[in-house]
ROLUMLUM-87710 format. One record per residue (C-alpha): residue number from 1; x, y negated, z negated; residue in one letter. Coordinates in steps of 0.2 Angstrom, whole numbers, plus 5000, padded with zeros to 4 digits. Example, Ala and Ser with C-alpha at 12.3 -4.5 7.8 and 13.67 -1.06 7.14 Angstrom:
2
> 1 / 5062 / 5022 / 4961 / A $
> 2 / 5068 / 5005 / 4964 / S $
END
This chain:
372
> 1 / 5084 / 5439 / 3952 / X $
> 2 / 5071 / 5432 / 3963 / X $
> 3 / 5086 / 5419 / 3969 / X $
> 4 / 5098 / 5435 / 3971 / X $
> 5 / 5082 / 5442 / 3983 / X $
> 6 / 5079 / 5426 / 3992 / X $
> 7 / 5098 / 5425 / 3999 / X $
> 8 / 5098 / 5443 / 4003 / X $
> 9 / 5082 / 5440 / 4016 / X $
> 10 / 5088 / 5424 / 4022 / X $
> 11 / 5106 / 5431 / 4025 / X $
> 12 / 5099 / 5447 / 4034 / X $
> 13 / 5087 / 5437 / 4043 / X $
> 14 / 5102 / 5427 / 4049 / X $
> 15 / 5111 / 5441 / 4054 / X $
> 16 / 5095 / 5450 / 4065 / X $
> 17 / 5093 / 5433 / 4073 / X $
> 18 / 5114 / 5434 / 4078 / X $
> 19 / 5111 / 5454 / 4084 / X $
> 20 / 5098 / 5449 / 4095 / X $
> 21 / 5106 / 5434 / 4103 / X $
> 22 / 5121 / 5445 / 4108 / X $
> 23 / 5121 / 5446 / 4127 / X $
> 24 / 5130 / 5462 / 4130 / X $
> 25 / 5123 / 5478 / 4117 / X $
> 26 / 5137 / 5490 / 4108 / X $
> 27 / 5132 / 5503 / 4124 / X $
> 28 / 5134 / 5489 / 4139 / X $
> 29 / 5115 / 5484 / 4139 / X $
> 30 / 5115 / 5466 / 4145 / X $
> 31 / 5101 / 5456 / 4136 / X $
> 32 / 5096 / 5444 / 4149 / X $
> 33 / 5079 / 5440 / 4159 / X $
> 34 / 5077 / 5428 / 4172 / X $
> 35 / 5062 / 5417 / 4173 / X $
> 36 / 5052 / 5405 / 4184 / X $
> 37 / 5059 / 5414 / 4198 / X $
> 38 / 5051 / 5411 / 4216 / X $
> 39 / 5038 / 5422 / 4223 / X $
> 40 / 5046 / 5422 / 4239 / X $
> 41 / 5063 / 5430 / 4231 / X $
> 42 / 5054 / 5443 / 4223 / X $
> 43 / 5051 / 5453 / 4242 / X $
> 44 / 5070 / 5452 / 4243 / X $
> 45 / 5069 / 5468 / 4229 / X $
> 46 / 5059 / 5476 / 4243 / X $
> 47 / 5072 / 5475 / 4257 / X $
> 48 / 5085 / 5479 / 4247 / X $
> 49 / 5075 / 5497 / 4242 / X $
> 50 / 5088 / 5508 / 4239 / X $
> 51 / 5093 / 5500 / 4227 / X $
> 52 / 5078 / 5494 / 4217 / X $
> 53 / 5074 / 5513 / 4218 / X $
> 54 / 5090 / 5519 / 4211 / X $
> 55 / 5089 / 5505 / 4198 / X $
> 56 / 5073 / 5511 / 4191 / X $
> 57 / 5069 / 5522 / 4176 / X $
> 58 / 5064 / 5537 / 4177 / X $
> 59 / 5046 / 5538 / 4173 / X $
> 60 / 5043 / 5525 / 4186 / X $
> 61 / 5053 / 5535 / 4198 / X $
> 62 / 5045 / 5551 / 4194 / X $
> 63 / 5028 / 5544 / 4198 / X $
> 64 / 5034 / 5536 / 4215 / X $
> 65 / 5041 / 5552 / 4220 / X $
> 66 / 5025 / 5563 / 4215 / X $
> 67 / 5015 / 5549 / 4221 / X $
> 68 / 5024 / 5550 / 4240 / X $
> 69 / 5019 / 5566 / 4242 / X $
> 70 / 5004 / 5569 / 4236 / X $
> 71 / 4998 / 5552 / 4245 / X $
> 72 / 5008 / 5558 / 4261 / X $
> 73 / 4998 / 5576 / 4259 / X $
> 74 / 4979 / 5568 / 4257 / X $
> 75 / 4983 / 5554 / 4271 / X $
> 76 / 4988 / 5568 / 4284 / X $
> 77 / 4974 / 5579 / 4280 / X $
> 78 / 4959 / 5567 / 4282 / X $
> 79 / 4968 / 5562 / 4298 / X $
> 80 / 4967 / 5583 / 4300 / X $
> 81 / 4949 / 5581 / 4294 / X $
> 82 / 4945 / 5567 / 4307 / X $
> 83 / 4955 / 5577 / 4321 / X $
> 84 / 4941 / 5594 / 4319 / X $
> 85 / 4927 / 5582 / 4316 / X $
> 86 / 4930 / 5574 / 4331 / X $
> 87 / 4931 / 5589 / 4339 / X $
> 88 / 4915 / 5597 / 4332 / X $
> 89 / 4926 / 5613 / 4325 / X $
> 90 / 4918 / 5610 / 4307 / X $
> 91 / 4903 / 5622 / 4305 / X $
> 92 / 4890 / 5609 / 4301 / X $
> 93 / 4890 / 5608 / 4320 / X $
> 94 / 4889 / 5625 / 4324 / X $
> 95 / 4902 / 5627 / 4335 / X $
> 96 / 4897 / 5642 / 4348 / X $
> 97 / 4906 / 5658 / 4348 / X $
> 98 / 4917 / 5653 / 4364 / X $
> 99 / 4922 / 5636 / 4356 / X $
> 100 / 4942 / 5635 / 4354 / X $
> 101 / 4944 / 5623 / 4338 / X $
> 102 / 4961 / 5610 / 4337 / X $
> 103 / 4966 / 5618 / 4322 / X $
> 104 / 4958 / 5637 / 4317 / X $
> 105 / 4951 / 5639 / 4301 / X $
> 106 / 4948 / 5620 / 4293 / X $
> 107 / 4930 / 5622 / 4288 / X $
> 108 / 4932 / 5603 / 4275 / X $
> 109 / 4942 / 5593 / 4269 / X $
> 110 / 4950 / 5604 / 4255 / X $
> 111 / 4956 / 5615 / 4270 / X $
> 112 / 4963 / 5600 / 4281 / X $
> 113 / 4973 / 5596 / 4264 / X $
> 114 / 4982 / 5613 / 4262 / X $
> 115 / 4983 / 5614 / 4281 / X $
> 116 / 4993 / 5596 / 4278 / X $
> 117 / 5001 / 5603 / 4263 / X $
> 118 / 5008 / 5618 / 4274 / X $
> 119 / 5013 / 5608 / 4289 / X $
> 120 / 5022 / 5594 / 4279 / X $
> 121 / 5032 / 5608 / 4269 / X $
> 122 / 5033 / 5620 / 4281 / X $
> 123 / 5025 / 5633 / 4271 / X $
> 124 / 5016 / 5643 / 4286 / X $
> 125 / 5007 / 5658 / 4279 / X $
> 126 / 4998 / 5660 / 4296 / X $
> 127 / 4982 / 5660 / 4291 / X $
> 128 / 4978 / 5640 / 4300 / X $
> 129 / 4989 / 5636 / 4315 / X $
> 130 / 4987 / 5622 / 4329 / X $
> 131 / 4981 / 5628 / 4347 / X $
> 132 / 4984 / 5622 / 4364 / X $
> 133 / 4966 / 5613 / 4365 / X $
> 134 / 4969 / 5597 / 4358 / X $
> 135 / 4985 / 5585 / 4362 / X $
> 136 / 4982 / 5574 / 4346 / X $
> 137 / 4982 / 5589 / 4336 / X $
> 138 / 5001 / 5592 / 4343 / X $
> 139 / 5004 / 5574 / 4342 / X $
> 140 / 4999 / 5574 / 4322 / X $
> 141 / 5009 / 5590 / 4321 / X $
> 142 / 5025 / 5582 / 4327 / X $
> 143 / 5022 / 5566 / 4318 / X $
> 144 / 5019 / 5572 / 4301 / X $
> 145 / 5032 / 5583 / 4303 / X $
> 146 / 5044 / 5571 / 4307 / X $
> 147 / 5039 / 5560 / 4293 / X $
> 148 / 5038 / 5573 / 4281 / X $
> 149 / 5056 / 5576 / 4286 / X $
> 150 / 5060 / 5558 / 4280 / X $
> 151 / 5051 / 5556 / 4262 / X $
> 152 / 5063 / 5571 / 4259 / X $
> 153 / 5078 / 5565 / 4263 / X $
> 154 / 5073 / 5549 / 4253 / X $
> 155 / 5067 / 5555 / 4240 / X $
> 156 / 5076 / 5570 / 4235 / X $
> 157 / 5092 / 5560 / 4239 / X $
> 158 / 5088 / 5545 / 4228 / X $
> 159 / 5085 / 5556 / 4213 / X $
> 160 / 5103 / 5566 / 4217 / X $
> 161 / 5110 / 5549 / 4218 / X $
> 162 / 5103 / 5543 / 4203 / X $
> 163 / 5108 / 5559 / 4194 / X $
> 164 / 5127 / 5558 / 4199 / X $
> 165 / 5129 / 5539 / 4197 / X $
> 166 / 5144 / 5533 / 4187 / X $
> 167 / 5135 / 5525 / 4174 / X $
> 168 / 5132 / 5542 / 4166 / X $
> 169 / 5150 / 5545 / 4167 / X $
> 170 / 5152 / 5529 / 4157 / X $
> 171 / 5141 / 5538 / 4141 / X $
> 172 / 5157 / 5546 / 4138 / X $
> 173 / 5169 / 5533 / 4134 / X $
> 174 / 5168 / 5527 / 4119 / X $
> 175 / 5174 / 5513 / 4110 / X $
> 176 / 5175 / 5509 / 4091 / X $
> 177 / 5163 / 5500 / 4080 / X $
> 178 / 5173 / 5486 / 4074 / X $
> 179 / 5187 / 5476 / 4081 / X $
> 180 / 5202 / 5473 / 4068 / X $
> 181 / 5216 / 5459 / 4066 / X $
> 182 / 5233 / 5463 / 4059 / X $
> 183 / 5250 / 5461 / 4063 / X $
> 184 / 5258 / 5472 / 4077 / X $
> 185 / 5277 / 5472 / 4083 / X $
> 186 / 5278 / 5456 / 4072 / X $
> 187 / 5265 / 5449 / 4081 / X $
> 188 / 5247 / 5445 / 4073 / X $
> 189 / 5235 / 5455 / 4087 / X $
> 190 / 5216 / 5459 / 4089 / X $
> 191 / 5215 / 5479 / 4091 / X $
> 192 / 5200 / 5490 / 4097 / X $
> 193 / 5202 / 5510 / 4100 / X $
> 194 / 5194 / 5518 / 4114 / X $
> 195 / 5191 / 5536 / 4117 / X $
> 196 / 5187 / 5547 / 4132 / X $
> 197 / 5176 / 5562 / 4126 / X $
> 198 / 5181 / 5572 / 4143 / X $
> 199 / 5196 / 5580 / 4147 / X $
> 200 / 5194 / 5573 / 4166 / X $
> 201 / 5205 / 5557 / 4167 / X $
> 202 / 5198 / 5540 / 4174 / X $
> 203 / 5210 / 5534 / 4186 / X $
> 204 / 5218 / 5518 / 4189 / X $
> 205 / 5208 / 5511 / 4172 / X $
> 206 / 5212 / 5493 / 4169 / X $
> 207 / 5204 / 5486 / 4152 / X $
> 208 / 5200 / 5468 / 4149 / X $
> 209 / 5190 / 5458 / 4141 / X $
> 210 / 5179 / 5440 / 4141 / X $
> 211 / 5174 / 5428 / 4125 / X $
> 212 / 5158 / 5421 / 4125 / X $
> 213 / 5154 / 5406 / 4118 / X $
> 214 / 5146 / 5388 / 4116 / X $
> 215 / 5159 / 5375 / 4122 / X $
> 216 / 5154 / 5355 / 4126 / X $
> 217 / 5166 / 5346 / 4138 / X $
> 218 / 5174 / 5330 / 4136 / X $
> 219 / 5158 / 5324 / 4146 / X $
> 220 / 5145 / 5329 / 4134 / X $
> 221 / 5139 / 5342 / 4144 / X $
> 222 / 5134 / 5358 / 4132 / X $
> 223 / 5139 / 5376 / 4140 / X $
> 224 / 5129 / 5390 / 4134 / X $
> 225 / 5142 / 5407 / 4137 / X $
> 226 / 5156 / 5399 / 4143 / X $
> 227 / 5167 / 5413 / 4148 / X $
> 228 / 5185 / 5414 / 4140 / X $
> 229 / 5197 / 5428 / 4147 / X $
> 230 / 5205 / 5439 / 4133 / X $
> 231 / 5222 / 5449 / 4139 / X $
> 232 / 5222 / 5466 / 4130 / X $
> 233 / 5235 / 5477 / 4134 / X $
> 234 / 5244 / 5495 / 4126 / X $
> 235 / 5263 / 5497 / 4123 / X $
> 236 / 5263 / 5506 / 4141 / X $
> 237 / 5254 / 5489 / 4148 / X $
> 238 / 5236 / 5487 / 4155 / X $
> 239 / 5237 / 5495 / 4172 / X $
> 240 / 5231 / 5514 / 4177 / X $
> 241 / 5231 / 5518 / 4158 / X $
> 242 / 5235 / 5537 / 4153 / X $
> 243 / 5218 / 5541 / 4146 / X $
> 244 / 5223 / 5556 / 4138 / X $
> 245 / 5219 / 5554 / 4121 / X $
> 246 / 5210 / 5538 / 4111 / X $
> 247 / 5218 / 5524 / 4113 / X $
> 248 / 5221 / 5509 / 4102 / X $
> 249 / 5222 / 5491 / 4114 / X $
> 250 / 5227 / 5474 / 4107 / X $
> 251 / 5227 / 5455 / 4112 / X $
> 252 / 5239 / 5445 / 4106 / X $
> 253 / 5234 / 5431 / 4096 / X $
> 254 / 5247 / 5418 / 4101 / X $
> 255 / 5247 / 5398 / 4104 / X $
> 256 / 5237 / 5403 / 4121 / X $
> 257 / 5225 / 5414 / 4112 / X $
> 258 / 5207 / 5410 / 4110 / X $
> 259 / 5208 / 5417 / 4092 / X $
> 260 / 5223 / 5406 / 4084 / X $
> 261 / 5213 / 5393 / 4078 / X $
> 262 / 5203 / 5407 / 4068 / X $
> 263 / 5205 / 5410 / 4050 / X $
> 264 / 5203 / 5424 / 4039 / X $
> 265 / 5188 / 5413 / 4029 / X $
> 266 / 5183 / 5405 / 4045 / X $
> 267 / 5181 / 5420 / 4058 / X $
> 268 / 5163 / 5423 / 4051 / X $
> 269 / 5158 / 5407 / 4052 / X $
> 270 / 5160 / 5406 / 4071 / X $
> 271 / 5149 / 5410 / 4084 / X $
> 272 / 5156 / 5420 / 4099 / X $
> 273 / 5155 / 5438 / 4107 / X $
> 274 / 5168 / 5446 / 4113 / X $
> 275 / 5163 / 5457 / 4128 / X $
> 276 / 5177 / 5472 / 4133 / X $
> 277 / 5177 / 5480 / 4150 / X $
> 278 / 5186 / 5495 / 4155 / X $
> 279 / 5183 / 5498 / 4175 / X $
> 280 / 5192 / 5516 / 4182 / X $
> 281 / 5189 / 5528 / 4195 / X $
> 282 / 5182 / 5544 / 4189 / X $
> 283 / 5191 / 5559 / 4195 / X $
> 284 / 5179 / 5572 / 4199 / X $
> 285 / 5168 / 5560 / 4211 / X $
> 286 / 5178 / 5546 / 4215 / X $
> 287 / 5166 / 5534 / 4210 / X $
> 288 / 5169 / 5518 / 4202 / X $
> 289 / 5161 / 5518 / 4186 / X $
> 290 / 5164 / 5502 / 4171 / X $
> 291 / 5160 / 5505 / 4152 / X $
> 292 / 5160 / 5489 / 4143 / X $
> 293 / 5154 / 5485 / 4126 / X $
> 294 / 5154 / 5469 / 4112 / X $
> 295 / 5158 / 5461 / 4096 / X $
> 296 / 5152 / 5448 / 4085 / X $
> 297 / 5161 / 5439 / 4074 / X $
> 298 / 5154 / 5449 / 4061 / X $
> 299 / 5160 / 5464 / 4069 / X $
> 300 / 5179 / 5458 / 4068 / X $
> 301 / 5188 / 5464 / 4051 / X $
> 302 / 5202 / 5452 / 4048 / X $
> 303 / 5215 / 5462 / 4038 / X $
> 304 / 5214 / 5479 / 4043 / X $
> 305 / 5220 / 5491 / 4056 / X $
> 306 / 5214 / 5509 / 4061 / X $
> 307 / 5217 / 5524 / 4053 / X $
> 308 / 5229 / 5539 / 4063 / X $
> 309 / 5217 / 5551 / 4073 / X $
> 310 / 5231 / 5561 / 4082 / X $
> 311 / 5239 / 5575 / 4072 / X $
> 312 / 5248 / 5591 / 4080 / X $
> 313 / 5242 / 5607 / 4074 / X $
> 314 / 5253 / 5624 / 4072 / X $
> 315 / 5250 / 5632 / 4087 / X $
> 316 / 5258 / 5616 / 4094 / X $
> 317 / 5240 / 5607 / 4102 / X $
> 318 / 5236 / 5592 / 4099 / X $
> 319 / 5220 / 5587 / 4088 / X $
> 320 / 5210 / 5570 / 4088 / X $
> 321 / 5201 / 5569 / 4072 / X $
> 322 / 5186 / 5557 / 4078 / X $
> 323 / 5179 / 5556 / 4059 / X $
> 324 / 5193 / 5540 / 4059 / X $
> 325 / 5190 / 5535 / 4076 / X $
> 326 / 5184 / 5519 / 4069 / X $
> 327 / 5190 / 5519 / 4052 / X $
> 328 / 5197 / 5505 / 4047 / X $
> 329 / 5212 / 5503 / 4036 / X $
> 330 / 5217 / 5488 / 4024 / X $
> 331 / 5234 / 5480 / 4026 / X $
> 332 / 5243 / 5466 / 4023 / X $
> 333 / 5242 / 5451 / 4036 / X $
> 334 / 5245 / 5433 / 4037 / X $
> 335 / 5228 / 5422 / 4034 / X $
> 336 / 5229 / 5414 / 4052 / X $
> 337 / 5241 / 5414 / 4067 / X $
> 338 / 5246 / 5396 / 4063 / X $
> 339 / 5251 / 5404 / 4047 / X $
> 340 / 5262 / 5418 / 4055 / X $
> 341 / 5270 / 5406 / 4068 / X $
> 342 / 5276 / 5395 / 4053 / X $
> 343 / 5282 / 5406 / 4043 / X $
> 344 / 5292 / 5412 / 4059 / X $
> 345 / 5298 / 5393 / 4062 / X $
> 346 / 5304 / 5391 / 4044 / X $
> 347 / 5313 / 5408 / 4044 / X $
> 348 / 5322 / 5403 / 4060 / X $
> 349 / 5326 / 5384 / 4053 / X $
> 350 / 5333 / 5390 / 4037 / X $
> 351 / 5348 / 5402 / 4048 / X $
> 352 / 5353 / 5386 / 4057 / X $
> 353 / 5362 / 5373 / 4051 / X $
> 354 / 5358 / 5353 / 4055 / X $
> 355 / 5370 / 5338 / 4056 / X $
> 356 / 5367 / 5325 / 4044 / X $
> 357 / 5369 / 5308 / 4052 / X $
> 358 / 5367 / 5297 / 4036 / X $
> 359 / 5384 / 5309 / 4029 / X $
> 360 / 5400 / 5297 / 4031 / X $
> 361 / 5416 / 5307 / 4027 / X $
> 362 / 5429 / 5297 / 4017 / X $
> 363 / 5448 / 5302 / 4015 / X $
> 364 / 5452 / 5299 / 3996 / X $
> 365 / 5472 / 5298 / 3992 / X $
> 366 / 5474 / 5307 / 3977 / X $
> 367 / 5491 / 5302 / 3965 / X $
> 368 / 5496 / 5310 / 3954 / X $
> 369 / 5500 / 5302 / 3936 / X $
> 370 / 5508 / 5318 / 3928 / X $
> 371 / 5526 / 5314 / 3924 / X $
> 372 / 5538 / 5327 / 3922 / X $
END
């Protein structure tokens, strides 16, 4: 028992170290961190803004964007603050009854904020107003203004771009648990199923995919995720796919395949991740979005195909059945390509004939001793 324990830890210890060495996660996550990198090419994340804005979360985006008005807001009203103590409008100076402040009725510094809070969002309830007296006041006016104006446009802009980004559009395509090897057309294939949940197409799709392993070269030199390219393809071929309805992509496993040397026995021993991409336009934005996802070699069932999803109802619609989306089904299937390709060559040898060169035809006179 304590033995039976032991290889169930060590063998699911094994297999959490694997799933956390896997580069791309099942939703397109990339699990990669870059280190010792240069101070000096961190400030290259701050002229490129835009985009180090869009590519933060949300909470830290939140906080920028609460944090850039309210700073704005308090920074523009001690200026307003300075502006009427300056000028002697605050009543600690007792202004007298003739005196024409920059700015009426800012008697602290709570009413310079909500004076800065109505200029910058042009509230205006009339109540504190600019006058003609002092030209800094109408300088500060049109300046805060202006800038007002700008961490609008920028900030209410980078959260409707990151809203409408294609990446959420990506949530939506989904691809199968498990990837699964049989026999296609006569031909032993690697198959994963991909659905879109929306009935918006994605247009000009084009599906691909990338083996990642560790390879050493004839030099000695070790690579760590040398990248292999794996040709899927559908019976209608690879390019602007009709992404109508789940669809079920295949790679052949020929002489040119990374995958022929594989193994029914062996697949699980081999460490490699096989990273699918499918890049398409989406329809309603014309953005360009890519959903891409992985498998381990665990994740690939040697011996098996999916299960139908697509049946046709009465009332003559058709109904995908997503509860064997990624069901897979046992079948029979060769125990390795090298298996299939010489069964293939026998098949084809044994309808041929061959010549024997060591065969010497001889022409033997027959007599006949029957006498009559």
């Amino acid at each position: 028992m304590f033995k039976y324990f032991r290889n169930h830890f060590v063998s699911r210890l094994t297999e959490c170290k694997r799933r956390r060495s896997r580069l791309v996660s099942k939703d397109g996550r990339c699990n990669i961190e870059f280190g010792n990198v240069e101070e000096q090419s961190r400030f290259v994340f701050l002229v490129d803004i835009w985009t180090t804005i869009l590519d933060l979360r949300w909470r830290y985006k939140m906080t920028i964007f609460i944090s850039a008005f309210l700073g704005s807001w308090f920074f523009f009203g001690l200026l307003w603050y300075v502006v009427a103590y300056v000028h002697q409008d605050l009543p600690e100076f007792s202004p007298s009854a003739n005196h024409t402040p920059c700015v009426d009725n800012i008697n602290g510094l709570t009413s310079a904020f909500l004076f800065s809070l109505e200029t910058q969002v042009t509230i205006g309830y009339g109540f504190r107003c600019v006058t003609e007296q002092c030209a800094m006041a109408i300088f500060l006016l049109i300046f805060q203004s202006i800038l007002g104006v700008i961490i609008n446009s920028f900030m209410c802009g980078a959260i409707l771009a990151k809203i409408s980004r294609p990446k959420k559009r990506a949530k939506t395509i989904t691809f199968s648990k498990n990837a699964v090897i049989s026999k296609r057309g006569g031909k032993l294939c690697l198959l994963i199923r991909v659905a879109n949940l929306r009935k918006s197409l994605l247009i000009g799709s084009h599906i691909y995919g990338k083996l990642l392993k560790t390879t050493i070269t004839p030099e000695g030199e070790t690579i760590i995720l040398d990248q292999v390219n794996v040709d899927f393809r559908v019976d209608a071929g690879n390019e602007n796919l009709f992404f109508i309805s789940p669809l079920t992509i295949y790679h052949v496993i020929d002489k040119n395949s990374p995958f022929f040397h594989m193994a029914a026995d062996t697949i699980h021993q081999q460490d490699f991740e096989l990273v699918v991409f499918l890049d398409g336009t989406v329809e309603s934005t014309s953005a360009t979005c890519q959903v891409r996802t992985s498998y381990i070699a665990e994740e690939v069932l040697w011996g098996y195909r999916f299960a139908p999803i697509v049946s046709k109802t009465k009332e003559g619609k058709y109904r995908v059945d997503f509860h064997n989306f990624s069901k897979p089904v046992a079948v029979e299937t060769p125990h390795c390509a090298f298996c299939l390709y010489n069964e293939k060559d026998a098949k084809n040898k044994a309808k041929m004939g061959y010549d024997n060169l060591g065969f010497l035809l001889q022409e033997v006179n027959e007599t006949s001793d029957t006498k009559m």
